[in-house]
N, C-alpha and C positions, 0 to 999 in steps of 0.2 A: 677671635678677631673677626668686624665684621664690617667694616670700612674700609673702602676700596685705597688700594695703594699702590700708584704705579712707578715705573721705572721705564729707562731708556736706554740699548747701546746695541750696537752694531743692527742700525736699520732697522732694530725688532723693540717695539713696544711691548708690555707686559705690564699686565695690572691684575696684583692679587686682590679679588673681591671677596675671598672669604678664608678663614682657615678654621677648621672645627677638631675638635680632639674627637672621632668618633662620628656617625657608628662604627662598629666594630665587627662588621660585618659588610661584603660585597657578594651581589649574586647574580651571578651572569650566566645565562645561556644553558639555564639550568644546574648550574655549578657554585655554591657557597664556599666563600674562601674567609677566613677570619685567621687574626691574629695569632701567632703562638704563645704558648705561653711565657710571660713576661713581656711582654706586647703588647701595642695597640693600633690601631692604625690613625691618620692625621691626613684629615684632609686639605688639599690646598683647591681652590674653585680658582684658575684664573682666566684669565682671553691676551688672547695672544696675536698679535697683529706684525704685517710686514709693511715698512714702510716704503719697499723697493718698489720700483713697476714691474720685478723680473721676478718669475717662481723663485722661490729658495726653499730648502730643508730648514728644521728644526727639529734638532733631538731631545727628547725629552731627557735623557737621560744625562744631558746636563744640567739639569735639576736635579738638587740636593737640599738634606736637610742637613745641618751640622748638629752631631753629638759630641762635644768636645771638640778633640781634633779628628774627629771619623765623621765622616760623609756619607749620608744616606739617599740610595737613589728611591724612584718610587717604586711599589711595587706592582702598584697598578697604575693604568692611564686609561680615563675612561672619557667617551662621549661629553659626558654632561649634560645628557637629555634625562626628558621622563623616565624613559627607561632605558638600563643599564645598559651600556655595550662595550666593551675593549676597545682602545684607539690605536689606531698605527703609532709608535714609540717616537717616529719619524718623519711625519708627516710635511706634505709641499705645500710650500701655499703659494698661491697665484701672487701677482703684483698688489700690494693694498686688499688682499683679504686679511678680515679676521677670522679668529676660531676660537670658542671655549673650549676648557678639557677642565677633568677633575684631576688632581695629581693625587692615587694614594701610596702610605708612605705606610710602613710598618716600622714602628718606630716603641724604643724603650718607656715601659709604662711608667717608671718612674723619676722620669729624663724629661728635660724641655729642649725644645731646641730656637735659637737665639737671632736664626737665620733662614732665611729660605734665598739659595742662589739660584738662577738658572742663567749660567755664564753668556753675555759678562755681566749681568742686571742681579746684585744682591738687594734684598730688602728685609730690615730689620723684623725680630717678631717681639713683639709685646710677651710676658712670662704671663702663661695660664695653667 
């Protein structure tokens, strides 16, 4: 998927601009982390915006993928820069700031998933 698709609720905007099945590989800070097996990882690229004038938290880790009826959180949360760097899981944003982050997921290799939530903003996924 490679069309931006946004959503809206509770004061926070969210628009997934990318999800890619792969690479299968992150390397951070000198550390290579890859899939286990029967795995793969799924990336989600979105930006993330507060509509408030007042800092607020966001935890990543209301973000999921659904397998079925299981819930995959991510395993990583990264910058979204050039180069790689781990994000706070929970980051504050000021009033009306954005931020990019990568979401990644480790997620069944031979499973799709139908959904990407990050409560309370669901957005459907196209089968790839």
């Amino acid at each position: 998927m490679d069309q931006p698709v946004n959503r809206a609720g509770d004061s926070w905007d969210l628009t997934l601009r990318k999800l890619t099945d792969g690479p299968n590989a992150y390397n951070v800070e000198g550390v290579a982390y890859s899939p286990v097996k029967g795995q793969r990882f799924i990336w989600a690229h979105i930006t993330l915006h507060n509509q408030q004038k007042v800092p607020r938290k966001f935890n990543f880790d209301r973000c999921e993928l659904d397998d079925g009826d299981q819930q995959i959180l991510p395993a990583k949360v990264d910058f979204d820069a050039f180069v790689t760097h781990d994000a706070n899981r929970e980051p504050e944003l000021s009033g009306d700031e954005t931020i990019t982050r990568r979401l990644i997921f480790a997620y069944p290799k031979h499973h799709s998933p139908t959904r990407l939530t990050c409560l309370p903003m669901v957005i459907a996924l196209p089968q790839f």
